[in-house]
N, C-alpha and C positions, 0 to 999 in steps of 0.2 A: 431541355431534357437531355441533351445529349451531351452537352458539356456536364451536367449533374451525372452521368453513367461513367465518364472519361476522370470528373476528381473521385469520384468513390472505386474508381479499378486503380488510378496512383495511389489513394490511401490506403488501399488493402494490400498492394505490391510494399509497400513502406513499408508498413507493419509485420509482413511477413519477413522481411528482406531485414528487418532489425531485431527479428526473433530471433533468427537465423536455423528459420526451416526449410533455408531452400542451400542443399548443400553444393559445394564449390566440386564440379566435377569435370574442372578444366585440365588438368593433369592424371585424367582417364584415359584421352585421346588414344596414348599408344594401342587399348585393346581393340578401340572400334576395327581395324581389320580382322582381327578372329572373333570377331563378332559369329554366329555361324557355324564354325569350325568345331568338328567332334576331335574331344580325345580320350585317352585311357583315363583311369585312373591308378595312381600309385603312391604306395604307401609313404613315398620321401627319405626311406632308411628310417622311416619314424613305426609307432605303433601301426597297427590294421586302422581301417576306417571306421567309422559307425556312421549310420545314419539316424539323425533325432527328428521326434516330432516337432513340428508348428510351434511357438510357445502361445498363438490365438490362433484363432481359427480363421480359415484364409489364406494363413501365410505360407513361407517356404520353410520347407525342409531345411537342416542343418550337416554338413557333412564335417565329420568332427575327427579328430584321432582319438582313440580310443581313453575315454576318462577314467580313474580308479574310482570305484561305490565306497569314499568314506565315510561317509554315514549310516552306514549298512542296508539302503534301501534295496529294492531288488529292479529300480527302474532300470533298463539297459538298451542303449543305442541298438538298430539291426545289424549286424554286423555286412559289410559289403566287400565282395571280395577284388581282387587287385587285377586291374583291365578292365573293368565298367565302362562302357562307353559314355558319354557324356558330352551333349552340346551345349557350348556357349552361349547363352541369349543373353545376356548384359551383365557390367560392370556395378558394379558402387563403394563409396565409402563406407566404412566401419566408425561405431563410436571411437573406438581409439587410433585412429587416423590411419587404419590397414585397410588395402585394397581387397576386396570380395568379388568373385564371379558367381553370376545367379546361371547357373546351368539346368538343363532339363534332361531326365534320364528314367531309365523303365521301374518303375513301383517294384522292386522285389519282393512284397508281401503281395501282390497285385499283377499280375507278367499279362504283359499286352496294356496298362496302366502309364501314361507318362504321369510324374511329377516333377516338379520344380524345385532346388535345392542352391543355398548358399555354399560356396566354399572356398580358401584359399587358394592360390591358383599354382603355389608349390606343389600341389598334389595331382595337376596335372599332366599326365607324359607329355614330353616334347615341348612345353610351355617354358619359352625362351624367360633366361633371366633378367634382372634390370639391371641394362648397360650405366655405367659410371661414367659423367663427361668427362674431358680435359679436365686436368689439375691445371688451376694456376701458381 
């Protein structure tokens, strides 16, 4: 019984691991120290921020720079203003190979609400650039 439980956890490790649902977050490392860590937020010299909804339910929040409506809908991000506090509770990959920080910060439709929100970590004050090694 118990080698039966030990090959059906290798085969389902297998199978996952050749899906490639389980993503490579070994060159995350650097953030785990601000892990924790609150900072502002700010706009980057870019547009204001906006905050979007969930796209299922469940999930986090998206902090975004501000999109143009061309298609003339009238959905539109909250808009959040520039100094937000915002802590860091974890790192991940992006579909397109950009690193994301999942921070948690006050519901501005909601004050006294936390929620949970993705965002690039250029938008956050004080959030050290990524150093460049030796050239060879």
């Amino acid at each position: 019984m118990k080698w039966n439980r030990r090959a059906g956890f290798v085969a389902a490790l297998t199978l996952v691991l050749g899906a490639g649902c389980i993503n490579d977050v070994s060159n995350l490392a650097p953030y785990a120290p601000r892990i924790g860590t609150t900072f502002r937020l700010t706009y980057a010299g870019e547009y204001d921020c906006e905050l979007w909804q969930p796209k299922v339910p469940g999930g986090d929040y998206f902090i975004l720079p501000y999109l143009p409506k061309l298609d003339g809908s009238k959905q539109k991000g909250y808009p959040l203003k520039e100094g937000i506090l915002m802590k860091v509770e974890a790192a991940r990959r992006g579909d397109k190979n950009e690193d994301y920080l999942i921070v948690s910060l006050e519901d501005p439709a909601r004050p006294g609400q936390r929620i949970r929100a993705s965002i690039s970590p250029k938008y956050l004050e004080g959030w050290p650039t990524r150093q460049e090694g030796p050239k060879s």
